[in-house]
C-alpha positions in Angstrom: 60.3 -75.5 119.0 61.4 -72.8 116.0 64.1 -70.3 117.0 62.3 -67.3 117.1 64.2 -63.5 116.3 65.5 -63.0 119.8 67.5 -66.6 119.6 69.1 -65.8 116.9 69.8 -62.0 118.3 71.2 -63.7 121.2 73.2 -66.2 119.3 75.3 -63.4 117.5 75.9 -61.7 120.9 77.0 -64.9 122.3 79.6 -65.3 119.2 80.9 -61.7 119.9 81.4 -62.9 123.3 83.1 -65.7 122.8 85.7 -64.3 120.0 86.3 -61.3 122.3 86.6 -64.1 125.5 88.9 -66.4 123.4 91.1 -63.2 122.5 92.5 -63.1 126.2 92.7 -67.3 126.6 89.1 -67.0 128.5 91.2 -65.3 131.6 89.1 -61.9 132.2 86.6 -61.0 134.4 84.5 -58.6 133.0 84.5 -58.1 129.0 82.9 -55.0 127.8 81.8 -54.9 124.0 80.8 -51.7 122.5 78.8 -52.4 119.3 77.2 -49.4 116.9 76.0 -49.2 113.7 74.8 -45.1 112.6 73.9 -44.0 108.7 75.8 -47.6 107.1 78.7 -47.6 109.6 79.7 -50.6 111.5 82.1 -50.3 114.5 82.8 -52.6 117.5 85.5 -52.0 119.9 86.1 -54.1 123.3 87.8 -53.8 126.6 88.3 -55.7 129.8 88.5 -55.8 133.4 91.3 -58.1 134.4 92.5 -58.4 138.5 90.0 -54.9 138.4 92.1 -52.9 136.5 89.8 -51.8 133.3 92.0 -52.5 130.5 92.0 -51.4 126.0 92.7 -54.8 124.3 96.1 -53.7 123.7 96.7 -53.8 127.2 95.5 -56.7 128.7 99.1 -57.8 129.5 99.9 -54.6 131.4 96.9 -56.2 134.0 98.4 -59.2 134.5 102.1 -57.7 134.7 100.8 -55.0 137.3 98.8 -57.1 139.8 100.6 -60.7 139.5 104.1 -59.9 139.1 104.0 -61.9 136.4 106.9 -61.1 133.5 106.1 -63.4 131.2 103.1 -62.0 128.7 99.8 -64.6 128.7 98.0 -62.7 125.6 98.9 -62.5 122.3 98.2 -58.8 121.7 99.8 -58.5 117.7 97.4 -56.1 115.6 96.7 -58.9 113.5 94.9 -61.0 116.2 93.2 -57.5 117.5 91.9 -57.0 113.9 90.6 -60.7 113.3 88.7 -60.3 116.2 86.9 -56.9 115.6 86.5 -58.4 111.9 84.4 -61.1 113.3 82.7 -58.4 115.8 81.8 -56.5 113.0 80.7 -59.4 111.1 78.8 -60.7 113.8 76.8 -57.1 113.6 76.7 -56.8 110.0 74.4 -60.3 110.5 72.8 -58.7 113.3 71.5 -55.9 111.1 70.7 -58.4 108.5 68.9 -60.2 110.8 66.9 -57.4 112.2 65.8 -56.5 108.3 64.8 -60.0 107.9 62.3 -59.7 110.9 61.4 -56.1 110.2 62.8 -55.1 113.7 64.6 -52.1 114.2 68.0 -52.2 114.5 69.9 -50.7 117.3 72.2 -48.0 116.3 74.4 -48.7 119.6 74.7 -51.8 121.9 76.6 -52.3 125.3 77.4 -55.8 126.3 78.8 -56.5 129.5 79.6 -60.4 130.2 80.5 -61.4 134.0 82.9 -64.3 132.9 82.7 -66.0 136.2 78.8 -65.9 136.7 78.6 -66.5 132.8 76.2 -63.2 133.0 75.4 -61.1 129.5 74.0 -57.4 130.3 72.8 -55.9 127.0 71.7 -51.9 127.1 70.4 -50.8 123.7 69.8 -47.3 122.0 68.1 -46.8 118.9 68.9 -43.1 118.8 71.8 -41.6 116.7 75.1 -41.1 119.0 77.3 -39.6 117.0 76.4 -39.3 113.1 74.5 -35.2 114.3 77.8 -34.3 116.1 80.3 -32.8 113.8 83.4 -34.4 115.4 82.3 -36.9 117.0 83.0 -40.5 115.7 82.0 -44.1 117.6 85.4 -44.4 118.8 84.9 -41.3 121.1 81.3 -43.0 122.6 83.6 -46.0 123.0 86.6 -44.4 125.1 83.8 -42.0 127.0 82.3 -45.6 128.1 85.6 -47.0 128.9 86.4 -43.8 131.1 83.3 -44.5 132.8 84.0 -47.6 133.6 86.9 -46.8 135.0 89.3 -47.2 132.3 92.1 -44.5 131.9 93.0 -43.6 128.5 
């Protein structure tokens, strides 16, 4: 059988899954992606929830620290593994978008994906409304840290 549109949709959010999933050694349990693309601007950000404390990326150690006592840092948090990994993010959704244009689908201009890494369970939401390109101060990264506030994230 072909591979229809939505396979290969679900293919590049499986990739920024599993780049996002390999970051922290596959030891998370909940990865939160936030994924938007407004007026030619790509952006993809991620956090966690390790032992249920809702984690940036640059913190991830301070989960395990905190709840296992553990003194010894398991993830390799340098800014040049936190920037390979958004790069392929963002590459991921620059195919996305390219994908959508080869379908003639509209491409959404934010998505949330929430993957339950011991039920191997991807939650997509989807907007195709503008979030932050009317507001005059508002960037993507601000819709990301509102979502990892509400989450239950602290900044």
């Amino acid at each position: 059988m072909a591979k229809v549109f939505e396979d290969y949709f679900s293919e590049l959010q499986a990739d920024m899954v599993s780049i996002c999933l390999e970051y922290v050694n596959n030891r998370a349990d909940v990865i939160y992606i936030y994924a938007s693309y407004e007026l030619g601007e790509y952006g993809v950000n991620v956090f966690y929830k390790i032992n249920n404390c809702v984690v940036q990326k640059h913190k991830v150690n301070d989960a395990v620290q905190r709840f296992e006592g553990n003194p010894e840092l398991l993830y390799d948090v340098s800014r040049d593994r936190q920037i390979a990994m958004l790069d392929i993010g963002n590459e991921d959704l620059r195919k996305i978008n390219d994908l959508c244009k080869e379908y003639n689908k509209e491409m959404p201009t934010e998505m949330k994906l929430v993957y339950d890494v011991a039920n191997n369970k991807l939650d997509a939401t989807y907007s195709y409304d503008l979030k932050y390109s009317n507001d005059p101060e508002k960037i993507s990264d601000h819709i990301f840290d509102e979502w990892f506030e509400e989450m239950g994230g602290m900044l």
